[in-house]
C-alpha positions as CSV (number, residue, x, y, z in Angstrom):
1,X,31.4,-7.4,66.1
2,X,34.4,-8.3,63.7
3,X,32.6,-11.1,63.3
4,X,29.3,-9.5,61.3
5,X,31.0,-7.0,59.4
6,X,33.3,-9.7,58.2
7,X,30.0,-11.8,57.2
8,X,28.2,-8.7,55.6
9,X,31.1,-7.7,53.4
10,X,31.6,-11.3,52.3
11,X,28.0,-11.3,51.5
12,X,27.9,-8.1,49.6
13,X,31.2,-9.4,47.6
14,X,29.2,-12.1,46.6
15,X,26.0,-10.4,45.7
16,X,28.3,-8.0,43.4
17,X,30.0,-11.1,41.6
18,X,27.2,-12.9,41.0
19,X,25.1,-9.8,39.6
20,X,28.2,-9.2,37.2
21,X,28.3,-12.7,36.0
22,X,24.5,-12.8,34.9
23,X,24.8,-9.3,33.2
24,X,28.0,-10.8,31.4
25,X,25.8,-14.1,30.2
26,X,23.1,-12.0,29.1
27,X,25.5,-9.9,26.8
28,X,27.0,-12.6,25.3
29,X,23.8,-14.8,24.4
30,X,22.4,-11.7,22.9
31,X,25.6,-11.8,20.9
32,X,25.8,-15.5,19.9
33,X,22.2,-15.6,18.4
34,X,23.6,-13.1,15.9
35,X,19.9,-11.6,15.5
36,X,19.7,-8.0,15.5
37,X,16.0,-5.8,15.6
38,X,14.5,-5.7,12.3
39,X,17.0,-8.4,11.5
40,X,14.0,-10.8,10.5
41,X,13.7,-10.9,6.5
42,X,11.7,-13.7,4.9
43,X,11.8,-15.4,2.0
44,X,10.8,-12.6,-0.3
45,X,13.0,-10.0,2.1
46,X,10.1,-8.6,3.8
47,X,10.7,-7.3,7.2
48,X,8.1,-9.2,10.1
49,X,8.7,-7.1,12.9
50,X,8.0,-4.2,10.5
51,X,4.5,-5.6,9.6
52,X,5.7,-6.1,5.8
53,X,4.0,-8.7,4.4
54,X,4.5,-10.5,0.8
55,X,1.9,-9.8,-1.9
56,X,2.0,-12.0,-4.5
57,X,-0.4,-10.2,-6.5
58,X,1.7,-6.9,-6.5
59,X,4.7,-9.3,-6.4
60,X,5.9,-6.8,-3.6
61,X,6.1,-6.2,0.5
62,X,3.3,-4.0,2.0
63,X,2.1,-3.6,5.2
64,X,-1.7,-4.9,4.9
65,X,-3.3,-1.6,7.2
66,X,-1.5,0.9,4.4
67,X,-1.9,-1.2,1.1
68,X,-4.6,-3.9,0.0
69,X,-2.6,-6.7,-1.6
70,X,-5.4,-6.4,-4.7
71,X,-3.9,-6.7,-8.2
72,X,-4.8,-3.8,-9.8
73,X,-7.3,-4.3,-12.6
74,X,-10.2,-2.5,-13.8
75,X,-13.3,-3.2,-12.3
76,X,-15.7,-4.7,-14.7
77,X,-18.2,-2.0,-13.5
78,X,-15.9,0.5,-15.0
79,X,-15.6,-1.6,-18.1
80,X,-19.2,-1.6,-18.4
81,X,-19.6,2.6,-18.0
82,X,-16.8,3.3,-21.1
83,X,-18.7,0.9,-23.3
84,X,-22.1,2.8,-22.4
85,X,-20.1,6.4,-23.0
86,X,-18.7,4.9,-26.3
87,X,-22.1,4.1,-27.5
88,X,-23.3,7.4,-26.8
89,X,-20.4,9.0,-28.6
90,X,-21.3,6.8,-31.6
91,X,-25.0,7.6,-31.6
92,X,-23.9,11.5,-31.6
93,X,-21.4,10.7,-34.3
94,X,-24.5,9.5,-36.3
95,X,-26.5,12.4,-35.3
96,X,-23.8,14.8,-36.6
97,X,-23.5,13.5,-40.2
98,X,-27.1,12.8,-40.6
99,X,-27.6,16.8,-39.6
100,X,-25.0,17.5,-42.3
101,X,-26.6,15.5,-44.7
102,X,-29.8,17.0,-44.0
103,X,-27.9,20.9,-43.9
104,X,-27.6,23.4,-40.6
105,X,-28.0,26.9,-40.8
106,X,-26.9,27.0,-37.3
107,X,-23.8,28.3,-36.1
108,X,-24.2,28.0,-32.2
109,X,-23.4,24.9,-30.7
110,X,-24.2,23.4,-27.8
111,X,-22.0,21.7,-24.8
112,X,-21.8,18.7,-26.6
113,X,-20.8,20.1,-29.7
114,X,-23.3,19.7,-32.0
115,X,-26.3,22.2,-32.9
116,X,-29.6,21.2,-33.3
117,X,-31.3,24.3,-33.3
118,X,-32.5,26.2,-36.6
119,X,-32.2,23.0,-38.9
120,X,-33.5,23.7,-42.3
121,X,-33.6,20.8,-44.7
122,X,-32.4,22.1,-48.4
């Protein structure tokens, strides 16, 4: 009977050693690699495991779900609508002067500004 528990506490020595040892590895590779979470900057010091991506348009990092890497420019549909709004501003210009060539009695003016009721030509 001396006999087994002298072979089951040798066993459970050894089970306790060797469990130690590998914890003990494990520490110390962790250490060794030197690379800490979040410790993963690229080239432009954007953070991977962050999902920061470089834009090279922006010239920035941004996370692609948050930010489109677009460079911001105006659309040339937008481009397109102030020239139409500029024209229109010019044609009422030239509607304005050519009233006040012609003479206004009016003194109400409308939304835009400009009368063109009760015009009387003198």
């Amino acid at each position: 009977m001396k006999n087994v528990f002298a072979i089951l506490g040798i066993l459970i020595i050894g089970i306790l050693l060797v469990g130690c040892t590998a914890a003990e590895k494990a520490q110390t590779s962790d250490k060794s690699q030197g690379q800490l979470v979040g410790n993963d900057r690229d080239a432009h010091g954007c953070i991977g495991s962050a999902g920061y991506s470089w834009c090279e348009a922006k010239q920035t990092c941004l996370r692609p779900w948050e930010e489109k890497c677009v460079a911001s420019t105006q659309p040339a549909e937008n481009a397109s609508i102030n020239a139409d709004v500029s024209s229109a501003i010019n044609d009422m210009d030239a509607a304005s002067k050519t009233l006040d060539e012609v003479g206004s009695t009016s003194s109400e003016l409308n939304s835009t500004g400009y009368s063109m009721d009760n015009v009387s030509v003198e």
